[in-house]
N, C-alpha and C positions, 0 to 999 in steps of 0.2 A: 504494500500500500504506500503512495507518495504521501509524507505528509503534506505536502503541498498542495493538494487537491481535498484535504480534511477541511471537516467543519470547524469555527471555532467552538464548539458544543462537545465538537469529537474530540479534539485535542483535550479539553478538560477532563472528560468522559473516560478519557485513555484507551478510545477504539484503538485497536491497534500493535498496542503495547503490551508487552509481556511484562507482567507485575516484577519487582524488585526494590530492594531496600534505600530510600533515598537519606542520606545523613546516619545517624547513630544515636542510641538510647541514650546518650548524654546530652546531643544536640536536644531531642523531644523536652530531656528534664529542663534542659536552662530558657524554651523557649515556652513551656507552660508556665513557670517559675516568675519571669516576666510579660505574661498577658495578661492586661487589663481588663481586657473585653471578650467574653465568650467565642467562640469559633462559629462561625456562619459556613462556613466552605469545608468540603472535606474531598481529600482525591479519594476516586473511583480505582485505582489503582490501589493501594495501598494504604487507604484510611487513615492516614494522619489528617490531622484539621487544624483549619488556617484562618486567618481573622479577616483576610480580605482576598479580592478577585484574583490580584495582581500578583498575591504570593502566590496561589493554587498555580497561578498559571506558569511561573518559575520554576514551581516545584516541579510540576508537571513537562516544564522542559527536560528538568534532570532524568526526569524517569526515561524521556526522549531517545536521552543524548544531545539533544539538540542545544547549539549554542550562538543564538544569533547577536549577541551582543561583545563586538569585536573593539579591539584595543588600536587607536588609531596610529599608534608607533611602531607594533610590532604584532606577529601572525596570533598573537593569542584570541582567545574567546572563552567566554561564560553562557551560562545559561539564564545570569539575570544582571540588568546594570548594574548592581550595588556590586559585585562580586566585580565584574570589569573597571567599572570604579576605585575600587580598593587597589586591584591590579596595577591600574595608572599611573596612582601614586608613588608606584618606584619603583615603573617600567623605565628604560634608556631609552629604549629602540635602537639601542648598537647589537651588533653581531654576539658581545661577551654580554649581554642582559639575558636572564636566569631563564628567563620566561623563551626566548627563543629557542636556547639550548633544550628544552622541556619539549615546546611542540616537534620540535624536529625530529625527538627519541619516543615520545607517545603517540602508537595511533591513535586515528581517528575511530570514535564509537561508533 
């Protein structure tokens, strides 16, 4: 199936995808730990629950692979701005910056 040709409905839905574990049992503790606000969204995929549209749908990249949010210096990518963001911060974009050496030795998912 192309994701490219998905609904936005399916992408959430996780037509498609084969279920798998996104983050770790420490991530879930420290991010119920700090929520304020009850969970509204939950992946179809794997049932964690998220406060808003925007994470399910990040999350639901990772479940992907998919990572459309790319680092303007150099071949990196994420799965959600904040994560590319962070990246930025102390990407070079020279040939010896950490993150180039990384993609070039990691496939692609």
């Amino acid at each position: 199936m192309n994701p490219g040709n998905q609904s936005f409905a399916d992408i959430l839905n996780g037509v498609g995808v084969t279920p798998s574990k996104v983050g770790s049992e420490k991530l879930d503790e420290a991010s119920n730990k700090r929520r304020k606000n009850g969970a509204k969204h939950h992946c179809s995929i794997c049932n964690r629950t998220l406060t808003t549209k925007h994470n399910l749908k990040n999350h639901v990249n990772s479940h992907r692979g998919l990572k459309p949010y790319k680092c303007g210096k150099c071949p990196y990518a994420a799965a959600s701005p904040a994560t590319t963001k962070r990246h930025q911060l102390t990407c070079k974009g020279t040939v010896s910056c950490k993150c180039i050496l990384l993609v070039s030795v990691i496939p692609d998912v």
